[in-house]
C-alpha positions as CSV (number, residue, x, y, z in Angstrom):
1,X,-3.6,25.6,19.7
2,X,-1.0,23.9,17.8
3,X,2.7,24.7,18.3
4,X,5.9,22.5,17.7
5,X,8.8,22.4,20.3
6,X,12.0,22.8,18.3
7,X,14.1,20.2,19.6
8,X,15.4,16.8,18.5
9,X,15.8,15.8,22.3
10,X,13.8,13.5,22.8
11,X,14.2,13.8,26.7
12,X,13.3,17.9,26.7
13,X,10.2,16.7,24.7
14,X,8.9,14.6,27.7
15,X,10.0,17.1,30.3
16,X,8.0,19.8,28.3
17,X,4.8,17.7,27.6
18,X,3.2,17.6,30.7
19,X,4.2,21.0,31.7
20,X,1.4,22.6,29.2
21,X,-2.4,22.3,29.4
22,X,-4.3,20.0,27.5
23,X,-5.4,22.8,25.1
24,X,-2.5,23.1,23.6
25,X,-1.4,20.3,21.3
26,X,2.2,19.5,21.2
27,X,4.5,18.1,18.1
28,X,7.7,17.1,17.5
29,X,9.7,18.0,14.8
30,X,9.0,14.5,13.4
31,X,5.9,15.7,13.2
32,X,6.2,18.4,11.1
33,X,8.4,16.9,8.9
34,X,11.9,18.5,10.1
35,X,14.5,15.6,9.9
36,X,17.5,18.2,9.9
37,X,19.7,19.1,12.8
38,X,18.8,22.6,13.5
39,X,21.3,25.1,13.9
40,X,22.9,26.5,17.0
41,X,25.7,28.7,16.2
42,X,25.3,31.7,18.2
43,X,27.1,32.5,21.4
44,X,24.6,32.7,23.8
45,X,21.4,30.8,25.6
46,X,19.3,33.8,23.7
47,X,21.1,33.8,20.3
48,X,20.5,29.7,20.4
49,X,16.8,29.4,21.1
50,X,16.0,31.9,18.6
51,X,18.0,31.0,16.0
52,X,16.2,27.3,16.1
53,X,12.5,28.8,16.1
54,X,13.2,30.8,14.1
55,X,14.6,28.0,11.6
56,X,11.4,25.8,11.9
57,X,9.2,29.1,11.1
58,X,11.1,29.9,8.0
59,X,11.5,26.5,7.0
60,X,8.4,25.1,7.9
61,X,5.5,28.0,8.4
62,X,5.2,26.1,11.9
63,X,4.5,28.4,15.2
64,X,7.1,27.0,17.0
65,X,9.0,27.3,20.4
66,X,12.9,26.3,21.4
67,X,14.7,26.1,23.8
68,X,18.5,26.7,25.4
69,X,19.9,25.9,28.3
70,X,23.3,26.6,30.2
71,X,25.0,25.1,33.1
72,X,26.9,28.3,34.5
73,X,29.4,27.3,37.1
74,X,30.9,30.3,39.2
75,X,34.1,28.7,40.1
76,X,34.7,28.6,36.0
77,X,33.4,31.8,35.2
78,X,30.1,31.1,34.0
79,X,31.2,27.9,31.6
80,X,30.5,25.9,30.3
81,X,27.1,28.1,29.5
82,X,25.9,28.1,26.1
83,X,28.6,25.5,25.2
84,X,27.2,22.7,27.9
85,X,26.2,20.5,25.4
86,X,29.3,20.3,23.4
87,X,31.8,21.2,26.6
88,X,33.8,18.0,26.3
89,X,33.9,18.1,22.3
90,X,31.6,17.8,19.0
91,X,30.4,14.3,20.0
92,X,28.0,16.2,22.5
93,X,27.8,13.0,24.9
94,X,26.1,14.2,28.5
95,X,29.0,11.3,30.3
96,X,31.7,12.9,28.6
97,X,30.5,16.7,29.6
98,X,30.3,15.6,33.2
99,X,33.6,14.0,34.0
100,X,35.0,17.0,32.4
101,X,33.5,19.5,34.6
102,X,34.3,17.2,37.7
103,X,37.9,17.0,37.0
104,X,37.6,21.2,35.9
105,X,36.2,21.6,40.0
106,X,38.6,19.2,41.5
107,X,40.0,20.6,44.5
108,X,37.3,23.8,44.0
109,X,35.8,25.6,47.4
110,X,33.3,26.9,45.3
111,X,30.8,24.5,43.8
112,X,27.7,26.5,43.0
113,X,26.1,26.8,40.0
114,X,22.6,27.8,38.6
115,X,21.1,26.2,35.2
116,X,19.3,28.5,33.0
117,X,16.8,28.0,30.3
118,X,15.9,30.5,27.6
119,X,12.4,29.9,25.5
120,X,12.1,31.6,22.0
121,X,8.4,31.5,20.9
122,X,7.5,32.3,17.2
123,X,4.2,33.1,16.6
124,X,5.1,35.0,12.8
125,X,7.8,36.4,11.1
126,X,7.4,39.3,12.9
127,X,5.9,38.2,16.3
128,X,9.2,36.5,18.6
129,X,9.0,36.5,22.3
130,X,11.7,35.1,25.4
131,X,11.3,33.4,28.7
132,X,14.0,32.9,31.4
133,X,14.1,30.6,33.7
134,X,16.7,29.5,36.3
135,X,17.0,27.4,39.1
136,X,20.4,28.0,41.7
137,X,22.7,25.2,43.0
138,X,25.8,23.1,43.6
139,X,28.3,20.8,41.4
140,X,28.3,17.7,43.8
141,X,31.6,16.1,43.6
142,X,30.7,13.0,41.9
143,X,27.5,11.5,39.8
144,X,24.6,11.2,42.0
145,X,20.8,9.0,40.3
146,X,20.6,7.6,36.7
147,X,17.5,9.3,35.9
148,X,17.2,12.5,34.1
149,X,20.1,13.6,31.3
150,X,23.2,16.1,30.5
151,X,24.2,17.6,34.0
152,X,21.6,16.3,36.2
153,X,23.7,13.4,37.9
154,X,25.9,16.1,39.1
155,X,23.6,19.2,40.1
156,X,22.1,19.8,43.3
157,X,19.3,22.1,43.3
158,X,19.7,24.5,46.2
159,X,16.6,24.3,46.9
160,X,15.8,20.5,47.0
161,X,16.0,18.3,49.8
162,X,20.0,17.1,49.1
163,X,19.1,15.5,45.7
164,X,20.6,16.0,42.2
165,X,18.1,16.4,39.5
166,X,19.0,12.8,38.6
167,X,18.0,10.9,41.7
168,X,14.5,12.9,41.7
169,X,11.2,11.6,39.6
170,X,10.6,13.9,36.8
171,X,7.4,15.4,38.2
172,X,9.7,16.7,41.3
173,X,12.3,18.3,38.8
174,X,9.8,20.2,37.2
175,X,8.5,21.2,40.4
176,X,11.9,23.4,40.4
177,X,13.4,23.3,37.4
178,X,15.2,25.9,34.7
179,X,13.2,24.6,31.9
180,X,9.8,24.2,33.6
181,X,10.1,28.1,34.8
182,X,10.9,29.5,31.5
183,X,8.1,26.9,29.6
184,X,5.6,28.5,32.7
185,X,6.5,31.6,31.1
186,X,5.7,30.6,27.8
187,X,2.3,29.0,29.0
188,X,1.1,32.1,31.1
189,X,1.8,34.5,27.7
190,X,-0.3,32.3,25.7
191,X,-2.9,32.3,28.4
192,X,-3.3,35.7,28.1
193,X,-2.6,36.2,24.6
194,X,-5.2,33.9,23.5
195,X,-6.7,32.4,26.0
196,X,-5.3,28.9,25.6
């Protein structure tokens, strides 16, 4: 089976890859032809994934499968959420995003957080399905590894061993991850949709 992720992030792309069985053959939006940046203008994790599959379908005619994913820190309400990616401004750059949120939790008691992942997969123009993942943890109080990207210097899965996502290898983050739960969904509804 062929299916294109939807994503010009280059790091989600090798996160995904190894997460789905050999049968399945991945491509890029390079591969397909898509140069554009795809559109994410909806106000939440849902709205976002769905709104990028669905461009590459109408665009393209490629069965195709996006992605969204939040930070949602409970001493902020829930932010940054859908706007993680663009928290500190436009120019979307993962350093900026994280000193913001440090200086946002200075002095906070409360530094738990959970990063969740939505999956939109479109099969047709009529067939669309979601899958949620989420993984629960902390905002450590300053940036922690120089592997991984966006928030993961600064978030401490709760259920790790005292590591942020950025000081583990990247087969241990999927071990646990948001995105790696919500691409198992994906991968077990193919299964048993067609056998994959």
């Amino acid at each position: 089976m062929r299916l294109c992720f939807a994503s010009n992030n280059a790091h989600k792309l090798d996160e995904i890859r190894p997460l789905l069985p050999a049968s399945m053959e991945l491509l890029s939006l390079a591969d397909i032809g898509c140069t554009e940046e795809l559109p994410e203008t909806q106000d939440t994790l849902e709205g976002n994934a769905l709104q990028k599959a669905r461009y590459v379908w109408d665009h393209f005619g490629v069965a195709c499968f996006a992605d969204d994913t939040g930070l949602e820190v409970t001493a902020l309400h829930g932010e940054p959420g859908v706007y993680s990616a663009r928290y500190a401004g436009p120019q979307r750059r993962a350093e900026d995003n994280v000193q913001k949120l440090l200086r946002e939790l200075q002095g906070a008691s409360d530094r738990s957080a959970q990063f969740r992942t939505v999956v939109a997969l479109v099969l047709s123009a009529t067939e669309v399905h979601t899958f949620d993942g989420a993984v629960a943890g902390y905002i450590t109080e300053q940036v922690q590894g120089t592997d991984g990207f966006g928030y993961d210097p600064v978030f401490q899965p709760a259920e790790g061993d005292g590591r942020t996502f950025a000081q583990m290898t990247l087969a241990e983050k999927n071990a646990i991850s948001h995105r790696s739960r919500a691409v198992a969904g994906l991968v077990a509804f193919l299964s048993n949709s067609t056998g994959l």
